[in-house]
Structures are given as structure tokens and as C-alpha cells.
VONU-886847 format. One record per residue (C-alpha): residue number from 1; y, z negated, x negated. Coordinates in Angstrom, 1 decimal. Layout:
N
{n->NUM&yy->Y&zz->Z&xx->X} $
...
This chain:
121
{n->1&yy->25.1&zz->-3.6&xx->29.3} $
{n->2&yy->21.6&zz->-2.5&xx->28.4} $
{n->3&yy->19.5&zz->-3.7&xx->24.9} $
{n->4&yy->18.2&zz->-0.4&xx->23.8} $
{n->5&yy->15.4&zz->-2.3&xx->21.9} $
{n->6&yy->15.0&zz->-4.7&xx->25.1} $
{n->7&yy->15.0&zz->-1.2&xx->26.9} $
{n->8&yy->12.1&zz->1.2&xx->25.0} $
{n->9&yy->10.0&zz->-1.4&xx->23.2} $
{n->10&yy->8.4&zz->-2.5&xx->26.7} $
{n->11&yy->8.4&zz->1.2&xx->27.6} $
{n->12&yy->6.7&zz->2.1&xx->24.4} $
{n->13&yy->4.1&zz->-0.3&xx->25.0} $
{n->14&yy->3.3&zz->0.1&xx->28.3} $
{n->15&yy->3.0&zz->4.1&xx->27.7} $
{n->16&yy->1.2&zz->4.3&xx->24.7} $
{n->17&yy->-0.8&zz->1.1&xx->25.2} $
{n->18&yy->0.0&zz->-0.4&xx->22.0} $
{n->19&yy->2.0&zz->-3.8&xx->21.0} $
{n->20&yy->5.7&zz->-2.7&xx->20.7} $
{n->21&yy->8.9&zz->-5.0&xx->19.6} $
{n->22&yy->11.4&zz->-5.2&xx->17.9} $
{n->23&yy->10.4&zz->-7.1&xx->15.3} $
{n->24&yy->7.5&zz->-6.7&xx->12.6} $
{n->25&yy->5.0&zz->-9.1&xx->13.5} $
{n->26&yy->3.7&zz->-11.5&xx->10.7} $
{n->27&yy->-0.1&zz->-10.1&xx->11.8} $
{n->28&yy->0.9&zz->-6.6&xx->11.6} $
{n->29&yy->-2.7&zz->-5.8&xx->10.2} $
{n->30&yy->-4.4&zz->-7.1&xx->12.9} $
{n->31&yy->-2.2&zz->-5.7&xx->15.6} $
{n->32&yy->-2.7&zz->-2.1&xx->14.5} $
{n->33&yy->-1.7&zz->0.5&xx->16.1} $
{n->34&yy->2.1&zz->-0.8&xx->16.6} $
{n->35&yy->5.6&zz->0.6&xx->17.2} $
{n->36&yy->8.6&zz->-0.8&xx->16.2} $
{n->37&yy->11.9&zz->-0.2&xx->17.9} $
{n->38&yy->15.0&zz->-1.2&xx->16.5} $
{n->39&yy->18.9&zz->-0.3&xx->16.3} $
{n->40&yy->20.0&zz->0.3&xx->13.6} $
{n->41&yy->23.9&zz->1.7&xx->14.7} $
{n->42&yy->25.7&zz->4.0&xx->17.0} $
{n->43&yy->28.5&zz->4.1&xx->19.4} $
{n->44&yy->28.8&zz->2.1&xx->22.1} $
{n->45&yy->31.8&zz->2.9&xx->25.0} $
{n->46&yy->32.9&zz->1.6&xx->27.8} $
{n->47&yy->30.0&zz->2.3&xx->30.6} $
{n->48&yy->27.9&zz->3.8&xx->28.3} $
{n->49&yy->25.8&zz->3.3&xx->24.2} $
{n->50&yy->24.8&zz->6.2&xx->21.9} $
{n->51&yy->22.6&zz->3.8&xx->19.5} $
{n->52&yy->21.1&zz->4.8&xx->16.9} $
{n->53&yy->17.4&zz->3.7&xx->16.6} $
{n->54&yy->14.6&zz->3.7&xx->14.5} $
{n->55&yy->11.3&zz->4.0&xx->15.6} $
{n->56&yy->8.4&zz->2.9&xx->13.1} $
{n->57&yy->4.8&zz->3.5&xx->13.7} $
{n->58&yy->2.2&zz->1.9&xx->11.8} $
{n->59&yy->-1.6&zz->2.2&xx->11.9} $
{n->60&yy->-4.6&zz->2.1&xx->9.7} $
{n->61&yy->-4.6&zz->5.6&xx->8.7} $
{n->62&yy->-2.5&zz->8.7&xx->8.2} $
{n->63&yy->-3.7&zz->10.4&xx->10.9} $
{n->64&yy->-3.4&zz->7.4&xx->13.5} $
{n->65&yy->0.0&zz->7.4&xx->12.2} $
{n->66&yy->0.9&zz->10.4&xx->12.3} $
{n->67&yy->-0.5&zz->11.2&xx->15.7} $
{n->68&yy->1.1&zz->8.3&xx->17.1} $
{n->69&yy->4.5&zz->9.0&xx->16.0} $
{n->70&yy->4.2&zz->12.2&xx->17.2} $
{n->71&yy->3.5&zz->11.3&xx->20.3} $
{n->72&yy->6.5&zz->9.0&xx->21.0} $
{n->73&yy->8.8&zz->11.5&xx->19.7} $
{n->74&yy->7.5&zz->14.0&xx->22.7} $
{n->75&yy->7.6&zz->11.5&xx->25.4} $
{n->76&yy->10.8&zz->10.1&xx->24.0} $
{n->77&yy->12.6&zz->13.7&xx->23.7} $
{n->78&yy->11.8&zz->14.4&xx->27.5} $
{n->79&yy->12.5&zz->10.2&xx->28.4} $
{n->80&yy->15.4&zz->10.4&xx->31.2} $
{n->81&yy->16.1&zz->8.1&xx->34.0} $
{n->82&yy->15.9&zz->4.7&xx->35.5} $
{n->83&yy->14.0&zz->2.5&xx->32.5} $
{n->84&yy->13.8&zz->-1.2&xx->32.3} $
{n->85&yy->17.2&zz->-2.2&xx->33.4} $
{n->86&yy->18.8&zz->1.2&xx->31.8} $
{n->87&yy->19.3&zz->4.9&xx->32.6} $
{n->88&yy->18.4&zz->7.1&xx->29.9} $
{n->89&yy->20.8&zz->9.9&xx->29.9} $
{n->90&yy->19.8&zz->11.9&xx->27.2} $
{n->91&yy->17.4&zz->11.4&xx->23.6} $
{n->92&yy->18.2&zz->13.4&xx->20.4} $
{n->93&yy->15.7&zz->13.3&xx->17.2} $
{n->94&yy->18.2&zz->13.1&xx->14.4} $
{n->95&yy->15.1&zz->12.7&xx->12.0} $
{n->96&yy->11.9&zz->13.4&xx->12.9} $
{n->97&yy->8.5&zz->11.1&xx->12.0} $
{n->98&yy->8.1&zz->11.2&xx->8.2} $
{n->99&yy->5.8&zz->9.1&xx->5.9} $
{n->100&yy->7.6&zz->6.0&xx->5.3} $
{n->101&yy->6.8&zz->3.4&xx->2.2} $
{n->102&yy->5.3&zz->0.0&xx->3.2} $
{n->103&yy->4.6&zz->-2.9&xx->1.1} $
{n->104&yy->0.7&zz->-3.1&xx->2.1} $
{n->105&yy->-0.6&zz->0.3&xx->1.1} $
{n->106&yy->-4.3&zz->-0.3&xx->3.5} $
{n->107&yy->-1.2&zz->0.1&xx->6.1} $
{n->108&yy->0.5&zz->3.4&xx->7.1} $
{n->109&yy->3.9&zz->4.0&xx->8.5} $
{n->110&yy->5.9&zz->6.6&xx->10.1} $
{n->111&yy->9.5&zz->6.5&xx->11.1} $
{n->112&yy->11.8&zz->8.1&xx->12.7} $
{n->113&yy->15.7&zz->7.7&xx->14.0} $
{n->114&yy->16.9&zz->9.2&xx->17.3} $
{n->115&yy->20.2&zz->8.6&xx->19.1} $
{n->116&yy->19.4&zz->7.4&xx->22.9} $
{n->117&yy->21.9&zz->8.2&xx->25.3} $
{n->118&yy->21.9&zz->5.3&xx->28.2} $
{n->119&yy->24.1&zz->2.6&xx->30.8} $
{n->120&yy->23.3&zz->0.2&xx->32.6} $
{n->121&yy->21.2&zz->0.6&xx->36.1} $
């Protein structure tokens, strides 16, 4: 069965042009713009997974952030069909891109959680 982060990381980055993982990386301020994808729950049945993911942007300003997050909500809310190894069935925004705290305050972060409807190909 299909990785959701293994699934719209590598489709993050190669629409939005950015670094995209699902993992933080240790030069995150050097990186900037970045998306992070992660699960962070959801159901998972027989041929098919509702995860639950988060999606953090970070960037070195509020706009860029905020922009940017945008952004991947809209593609993400029309994603359907074949993706890297997986067929998206169906995205909902449970929570849409909000101002989120991080520990390095020249860094800025928006996050977001959206339940991603897919199987495998």
C-alpha cells in the first residue's frame, strides 16, 4: 500500500519547485522555501488510507509563507489521480494554513492538516 508522505512530498517538490520531505532538515535555514509532509493519523482500510497529514511550510518571511501555503492547499484541494505509486481519490482541508510557532523566530511557518483520500496504483 502507498506512503502518503513517500507519495506528496516528491509531488510537492517537483510542483512547487522547492525541497519537500518528510523530515525537517538540520539546514532548514539554508534550504528556505521548504514543505514538510508528514502523517500524522487517519484510517487506513483494506484497499484504501484516509491519512491524516500535516503540511508545514517554512520560509524567510510571512508573506513567502503564507503564499506558499496557500498555494499547496489549492493544488492539493483539486490533486486527483495517478501520483507516484498512488491514486489520489479525493483531498479534504480539515484545517487550513495558519501561523504556526517555530523555535528560530528569523524563520516562518505555516501548517496545515488535510485528510488525503488514496490506494495503491
Amino acid at each position: 500500500m502507498a506512503d502518503v508522505e513517500t507519495v506528496l512530498a516528491p509531488w510537492a517538490e517537483s510542483t512547487f519547485g522547492v525541497w519537500s520531505a518528510a523530515e525537517t532538515p538540520a539546514d532548514l535555514e539554508k534550504r528556505l522555501p521548504v514543505i514538510r509532509v508528514e502523517r500524522i493519523g487517519g484510517a487506513d482500510e483494506h484497499f484504501s488510507l484516509h491519512p491524516r497529514v500535516a503540511v508545514d511550510v517554512f520560509a524567510a518571511t510571512a508573506d513567502g509563507a503564507r503564499t506558499l501555503a496557500n498555494a499547496v492547499r489549492d493544488a492539493l484541494l483539486f490533486l486527483r489521480g495517478p501520483v507516484n505509486g498512488a491514486v489520489i481519490r479525493n483531498v479534504r482541508c480539515d484545517s487550513g494554513p495558519s501561523r504556526q510557532p517555530w523555535a528560530n523566530e528569523a524563520v516562518y511557518r505555516r501548517g496545515a492538516t488535510y485528510t488525503v483520500s488514496l490506494r495503491g496504483a
